[in-house]
N, C-alpha and C positions, 0 to 999 in steps of 0.2 A: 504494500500500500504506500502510495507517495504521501511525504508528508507535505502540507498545504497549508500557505497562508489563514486559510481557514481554519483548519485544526490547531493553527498554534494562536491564533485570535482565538477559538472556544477553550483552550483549555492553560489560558492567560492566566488564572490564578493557580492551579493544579500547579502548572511550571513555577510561577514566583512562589509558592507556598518549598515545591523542591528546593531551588535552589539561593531561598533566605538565606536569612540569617537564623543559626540556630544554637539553643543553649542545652546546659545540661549540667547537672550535678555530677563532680566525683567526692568519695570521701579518701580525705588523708589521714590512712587511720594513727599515724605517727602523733598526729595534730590531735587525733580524739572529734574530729568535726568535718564539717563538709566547703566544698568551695565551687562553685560555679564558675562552669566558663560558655567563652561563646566563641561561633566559628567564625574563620575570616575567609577574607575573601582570596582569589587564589593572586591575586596581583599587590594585597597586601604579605600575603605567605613567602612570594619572591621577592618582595623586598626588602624583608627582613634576612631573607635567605643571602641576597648577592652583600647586605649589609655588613656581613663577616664570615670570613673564610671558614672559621671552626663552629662544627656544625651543633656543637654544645651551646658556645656563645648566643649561637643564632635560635637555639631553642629557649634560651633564656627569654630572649626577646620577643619570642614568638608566648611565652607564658605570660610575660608582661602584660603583654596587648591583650589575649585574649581572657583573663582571669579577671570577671566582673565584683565577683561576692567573694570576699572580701574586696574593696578596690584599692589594687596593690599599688593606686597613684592616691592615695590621701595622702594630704599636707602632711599632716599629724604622725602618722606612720613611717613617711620616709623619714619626717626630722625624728623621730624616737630611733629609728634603725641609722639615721646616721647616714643616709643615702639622697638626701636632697639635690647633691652636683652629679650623683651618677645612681638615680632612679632604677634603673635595672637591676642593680647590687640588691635590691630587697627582695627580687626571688630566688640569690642564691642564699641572703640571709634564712629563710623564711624553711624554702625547701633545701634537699639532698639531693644529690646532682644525680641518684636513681630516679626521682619522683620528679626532677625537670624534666627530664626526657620521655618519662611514662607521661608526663600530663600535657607535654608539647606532642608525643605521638594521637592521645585522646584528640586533642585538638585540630589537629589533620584530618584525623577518621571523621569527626566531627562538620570539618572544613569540606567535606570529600574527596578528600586523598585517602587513599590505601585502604578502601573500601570493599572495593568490587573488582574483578576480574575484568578486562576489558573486554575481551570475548562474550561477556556475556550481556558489554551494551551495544556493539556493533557488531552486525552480521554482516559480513562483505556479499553484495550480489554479485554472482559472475554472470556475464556476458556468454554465453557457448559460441 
């Protein structure tokens, strides 16, 4: 079936509802508590990404941005952690550099990256 101006006009919300924005709770059970994050976009994901070579760094930043609840950018917080001139530093304070990477990986999946098989959203037609 081709897809068609039409179909992608009737199912206008279906699609923005997909590929929102979207949140979700994890618990850090180190913390005893929960933390919400939300997903980005994939042209925010790459910019973070070419923003630093190591890819730890780069999940730093990519926790930063996305970690709503708690909001790891209150005034309050970075001056108690002592991270006001380099705001990033409060999720290495915060987390363990296991639980950076496990919750920047969330975040991706979240983002949709490293979700799905790609096989299994493009079906190539061949021509005989």
């Amino acid at each position: 079936m081709q897809l068609t101006i039409e179909k992608l006009l009737q199912d206008k919300e279906i699609i923005e509802k997909a590929t929102g924005e979207k949140t979700t709770k994890l618990e850090i059970k180190r913390l005893g508590g929960e933390i919400t994050i939300k997903s980005l976009t994939i042209d925010k994901l790459m910019g973070l990404a070419q923003q630093e070579k190591d890819q730890y760094k780069a999940n730093v930043k990519v926790v930063y941005s996305a970690v709503i609840d708690p909001n790891l950018k209150d005034n309050d917080l970075l001056k108690s952690y002592s991270c006001k001139s380099n705001p990033y530093a409060i999720v290495e304070k915060i987390f363990k550099p296991v639980e950076i990477n496990l919750i920047a990986d969330k975040i991706c999946e979240l983002s949709g990256l490293n979700d799905v098989n790609a096989d299994d959203l493009i079906i190539e037609i061949k021509n005989d």
